[in-house]
C-alpha positions in Angstrom: 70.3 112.8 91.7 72.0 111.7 88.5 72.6 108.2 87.8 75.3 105.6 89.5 78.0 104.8 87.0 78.6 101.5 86.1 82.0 99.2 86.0 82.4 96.2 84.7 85.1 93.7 85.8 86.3 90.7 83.2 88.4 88.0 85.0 88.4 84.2 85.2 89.2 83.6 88.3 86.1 84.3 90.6 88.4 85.0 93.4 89.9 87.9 92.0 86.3 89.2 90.6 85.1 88.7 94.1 88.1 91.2 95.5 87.9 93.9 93.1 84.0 93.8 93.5 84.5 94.6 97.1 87.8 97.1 96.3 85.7 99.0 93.8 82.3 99.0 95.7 83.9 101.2 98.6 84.9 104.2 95.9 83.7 107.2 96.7 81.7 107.9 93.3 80.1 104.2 94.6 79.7 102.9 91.3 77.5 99.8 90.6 79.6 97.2 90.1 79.2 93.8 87.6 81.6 91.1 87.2 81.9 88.8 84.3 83.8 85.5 83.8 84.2 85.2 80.4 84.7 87.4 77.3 81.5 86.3 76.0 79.5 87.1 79.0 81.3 90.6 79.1 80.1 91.4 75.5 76.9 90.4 76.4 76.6 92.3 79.3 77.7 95.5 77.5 75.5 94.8 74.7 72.3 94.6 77.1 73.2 97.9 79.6 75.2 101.2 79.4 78.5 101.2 81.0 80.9 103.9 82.3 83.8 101.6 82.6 84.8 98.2 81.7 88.1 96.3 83.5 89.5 93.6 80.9 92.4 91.1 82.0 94.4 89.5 79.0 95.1 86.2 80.4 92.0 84.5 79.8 91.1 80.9 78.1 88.5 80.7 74.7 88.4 84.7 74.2 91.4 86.5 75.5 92.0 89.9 76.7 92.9 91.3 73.1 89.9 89.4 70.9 87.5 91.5 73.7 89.5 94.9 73.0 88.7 94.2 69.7 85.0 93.9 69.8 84.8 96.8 72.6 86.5 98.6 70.4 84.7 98.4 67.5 81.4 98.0 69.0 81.9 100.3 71.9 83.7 103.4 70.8 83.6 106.0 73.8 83.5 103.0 76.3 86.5 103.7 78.7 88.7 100.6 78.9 91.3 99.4 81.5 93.5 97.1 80.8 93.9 94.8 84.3 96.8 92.1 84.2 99.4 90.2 86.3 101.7 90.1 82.6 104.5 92.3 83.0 105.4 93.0 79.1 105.7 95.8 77.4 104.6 94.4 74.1 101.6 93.7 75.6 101.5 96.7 77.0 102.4 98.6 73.4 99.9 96.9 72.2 96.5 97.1 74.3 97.6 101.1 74.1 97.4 100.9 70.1 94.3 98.8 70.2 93.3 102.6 72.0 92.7 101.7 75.8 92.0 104.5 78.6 95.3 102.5 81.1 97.2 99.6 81.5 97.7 98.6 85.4 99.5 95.5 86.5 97.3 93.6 89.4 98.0 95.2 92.7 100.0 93.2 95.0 100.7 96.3 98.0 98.0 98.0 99.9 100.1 101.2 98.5 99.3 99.7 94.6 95.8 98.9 95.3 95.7 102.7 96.8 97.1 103.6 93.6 95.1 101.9 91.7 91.7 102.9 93.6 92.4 106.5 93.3 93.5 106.2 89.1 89.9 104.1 88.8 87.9 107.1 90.6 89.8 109.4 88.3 88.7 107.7 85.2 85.2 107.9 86.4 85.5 111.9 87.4 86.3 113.0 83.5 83.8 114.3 81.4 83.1 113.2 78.2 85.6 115.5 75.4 88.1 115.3 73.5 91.2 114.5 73.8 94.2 111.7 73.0 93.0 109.2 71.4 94.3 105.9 73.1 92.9 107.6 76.3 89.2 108.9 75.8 88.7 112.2 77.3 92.2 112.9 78.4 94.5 115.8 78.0 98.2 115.1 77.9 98.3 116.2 81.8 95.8 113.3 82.3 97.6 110.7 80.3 101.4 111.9 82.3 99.4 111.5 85.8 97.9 107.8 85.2 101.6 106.9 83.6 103.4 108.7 86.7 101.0 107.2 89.8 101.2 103.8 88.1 104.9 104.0 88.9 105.8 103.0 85.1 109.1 103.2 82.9 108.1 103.9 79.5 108.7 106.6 76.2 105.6 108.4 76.0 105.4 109.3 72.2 103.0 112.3 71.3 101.7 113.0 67.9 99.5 116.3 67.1 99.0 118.7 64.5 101.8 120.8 65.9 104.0 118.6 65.7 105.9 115.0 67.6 107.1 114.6 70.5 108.4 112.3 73.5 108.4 112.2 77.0 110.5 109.5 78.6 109.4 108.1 82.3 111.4 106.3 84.8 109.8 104.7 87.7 107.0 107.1 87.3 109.4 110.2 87.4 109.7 112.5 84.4 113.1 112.4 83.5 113.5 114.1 80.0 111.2 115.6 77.4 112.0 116.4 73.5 110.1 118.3 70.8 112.0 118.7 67.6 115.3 120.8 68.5 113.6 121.4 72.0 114.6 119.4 75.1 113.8 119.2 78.7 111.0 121.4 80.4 110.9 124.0 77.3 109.9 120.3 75.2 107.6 119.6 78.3 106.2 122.7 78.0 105.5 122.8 74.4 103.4 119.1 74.3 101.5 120.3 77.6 99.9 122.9 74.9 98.8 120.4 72.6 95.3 119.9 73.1 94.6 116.8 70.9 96.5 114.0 69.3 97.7 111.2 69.3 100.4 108.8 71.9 101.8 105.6 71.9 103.5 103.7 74.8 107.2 102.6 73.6 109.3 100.7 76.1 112.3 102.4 77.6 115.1 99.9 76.8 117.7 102.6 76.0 118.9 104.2 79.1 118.1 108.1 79.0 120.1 111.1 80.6 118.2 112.6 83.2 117.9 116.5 82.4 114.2 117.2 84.8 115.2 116.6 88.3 111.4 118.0 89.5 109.1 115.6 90.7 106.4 114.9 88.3 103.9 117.1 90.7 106.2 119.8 90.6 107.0 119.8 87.0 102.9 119.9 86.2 102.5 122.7 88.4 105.8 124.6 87.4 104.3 124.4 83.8 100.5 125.3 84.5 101.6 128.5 86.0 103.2 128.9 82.6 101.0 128.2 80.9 98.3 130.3 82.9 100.4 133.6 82.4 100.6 133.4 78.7 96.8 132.1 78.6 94.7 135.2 77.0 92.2 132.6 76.1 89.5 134.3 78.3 89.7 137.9 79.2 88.6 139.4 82.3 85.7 141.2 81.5 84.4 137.9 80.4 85.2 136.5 83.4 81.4 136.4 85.8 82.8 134.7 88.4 86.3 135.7 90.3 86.9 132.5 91.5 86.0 130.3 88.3 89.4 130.6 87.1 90.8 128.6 89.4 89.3 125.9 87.2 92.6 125.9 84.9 93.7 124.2 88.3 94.1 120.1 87.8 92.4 118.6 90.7 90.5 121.4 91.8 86.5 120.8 91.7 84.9 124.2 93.6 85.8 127.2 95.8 84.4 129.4 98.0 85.6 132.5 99.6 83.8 133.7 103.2 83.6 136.7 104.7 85.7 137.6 107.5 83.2 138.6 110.4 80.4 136.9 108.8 79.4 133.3 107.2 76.3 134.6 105.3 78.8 136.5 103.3 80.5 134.4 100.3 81.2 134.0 96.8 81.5 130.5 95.4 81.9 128.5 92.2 81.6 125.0 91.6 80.2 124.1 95.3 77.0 121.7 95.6 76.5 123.3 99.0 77.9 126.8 99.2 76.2 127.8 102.1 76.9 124.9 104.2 80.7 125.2 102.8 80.9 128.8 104.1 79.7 128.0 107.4 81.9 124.9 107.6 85.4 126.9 106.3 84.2 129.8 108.5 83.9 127.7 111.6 87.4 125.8 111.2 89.3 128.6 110.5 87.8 130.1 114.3 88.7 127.2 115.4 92.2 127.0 114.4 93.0 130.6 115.2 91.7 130.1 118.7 94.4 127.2 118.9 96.7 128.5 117.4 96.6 131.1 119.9 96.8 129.5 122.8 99.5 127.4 121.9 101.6 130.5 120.3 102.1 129.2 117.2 101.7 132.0 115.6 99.3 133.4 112.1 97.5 130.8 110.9 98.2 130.9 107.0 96.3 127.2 105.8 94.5 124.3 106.8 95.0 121.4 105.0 92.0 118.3 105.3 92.0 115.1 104.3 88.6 113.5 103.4 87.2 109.9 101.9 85.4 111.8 98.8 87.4 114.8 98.2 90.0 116.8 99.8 90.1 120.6 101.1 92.4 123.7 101.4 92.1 126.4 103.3 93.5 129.8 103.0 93.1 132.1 105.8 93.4 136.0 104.4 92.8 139.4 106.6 89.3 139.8 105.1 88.3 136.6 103.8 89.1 132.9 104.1 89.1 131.1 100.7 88.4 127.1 100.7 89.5 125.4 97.8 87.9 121.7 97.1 90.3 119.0 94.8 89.4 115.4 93.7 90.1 112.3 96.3 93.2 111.7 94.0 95.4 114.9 94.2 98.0 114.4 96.4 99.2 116.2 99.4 102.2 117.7 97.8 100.7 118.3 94.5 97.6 120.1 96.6 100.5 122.7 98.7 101.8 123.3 95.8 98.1 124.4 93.9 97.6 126.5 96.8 100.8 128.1 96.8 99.5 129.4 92.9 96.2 130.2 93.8 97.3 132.2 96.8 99.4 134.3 94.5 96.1 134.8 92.2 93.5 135.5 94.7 96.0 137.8 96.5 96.1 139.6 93.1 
């Protein structure tokens, strides 16, 4: 069983330790959680034990928020950092992200914040360790456009790669405009969501910015994966082993498995801890929901859709299989309808 990952919380007010401690405890990675109410202690506390994840606020007395990004920095290079603060400043903001933090979240106040940020903390804790931006460790652009977009922010998103610059501006976590060189709009979009290293700074959007995406942010990542897939030649098919590995290229989507028909014995899978107990479970439901479906006349059953504390699940039903496709506790509903609508197309194929 591998190991528990590890956060670490930095805040001097014990109440708010003592609330995030509890928040935190109830992910569903259930990470060990430490708290710490002082820079010092934090940097001793890192210096003594590995950790996956360390929580910083900036408002502190003696060492503040920015001395300890400092010395995590330079001590603590592939440490992911979140920045955790009741300041509402972009400076601030501009800064921590140059000083090469993972995210920058203002303190929930909502239970739809603190729902936010649950789900963008178990993110950070679900990516493996490669490259990426730096400023966000192990991130590709898609990544860094998600955290910016569920954090509800209004910011320039500036890109820098060996291909070239390029901005992205963000209103109220909406993607409202994109530009690369002479390129604007979605082509722009499109181009950066190729880059698969650089650079990004957050710059605060002061100057208002004609809208010319209208897509949600969901949409607009899913529109341009597709793209992106049909133009991929990357991996050909006879190097392909496994049919349903490709829907890897998928964001969200950790395993599938596709079961017979007549027969839950019968399956493929890829990515599943428990294939067999998978196939019997997607094999059973889909039954289930026929049989209902029947008797209520509602017609062909097409896709169940489920909802679930550690991960969520999609179902298609097909004439001669039923494929179950598994995505992270933090894709949303919409954004998982409108995976399966792609993978449909490519399993059909």
């Amino acid at each position: 069983m591998p190991a528990r990952q590890k956060i670490l919380i930095l805040d001097d007010e014990h109440d708010i330790l003592e609330i995030y401690q509890e928040i935190l405890a109830r992910l569903p990675s259930q990470p060990e959680i430490h708290t710490a109410d002082s820079g010092a202690r934090a940097i001793a506390l890192l210096e003594s034990e590995a950790f996956n994840l360390v929580l910083v606020d900036l408002r502190m007395p003696q060492m503040d928020g920015f001395q300890v990004l400092a010395i995590v920095r330079r001590k603590f290079p592939t440490l992911r950092v979140v920045v955790m603060t009741a300041t509402e400043d972009e400076q601030f903001r501009a800064r921590a992200y140059g000083m090469g933090i993972d995210l920058y979240l203002e303190k929930p106040k909502t239970g739809k914040e603190i729902i936010n940020f649950v789900d963008c903390i178990e993110s950070m804790l679900e990516k493996n360790d490669a490259g990426g931006f730096r400023g966000v460790q192990s991130k590709t652009l898609v990544d860094i456009i998600q955290l910016e977009c569920l954090t509800q922010s209004s910011a320039i998103l500036k890109i820098t790669s060996a291909a070239g610059e390029g901005r992205i501006w963000i209103q109220k976590g909406e993607i409202i405009d994109a530009a690369c060189g002479p390129t604007l709009g979605r082509e722009a979009f499109l181009e950066m969501l190729r880059w698969k290293a650089g650079s990004f700074e957050i710059l605060p959007s002061d100057v208002p910015r004609p809208r010319t995406i209208f897509s949600s942010y969901e949409n607009l990542l899913m529109e341009t994966a597709q793209a992106m897939d049909e133009s991929d030649a990357d991996v050909a098919p006879s190097e392909e082993t496994n049919a349903l590995a490709v829907f890897a290229r998928y964001k969200g989507v950790q395993s599938a498995v596709a079961v017979d028909g007549a027969d839950a014995t019968k399956f493929e899978h890829w990515g599943a801890e428990n294939p067999d107990e998978m196939a019997a479970w997607i094999h059973q439901t889909t039954r289930a929901m026929r049989t209902l479906g029947d008797r209520l006349e509602a017609g062909q059953l097409e896709q169940i859709e489920a909802l679930g504390p550690q991960r969520h699940i999609a179902i298609l039903s097909g004439d001669a299989q039923d494929l179950g496709v598994c995505f992270t506790r933090s894709a949303t509903l919409p954004y998982i309808r409108e995976t399966m609508k792609q993978i449909e197309v490519k399993w059909a194929s």
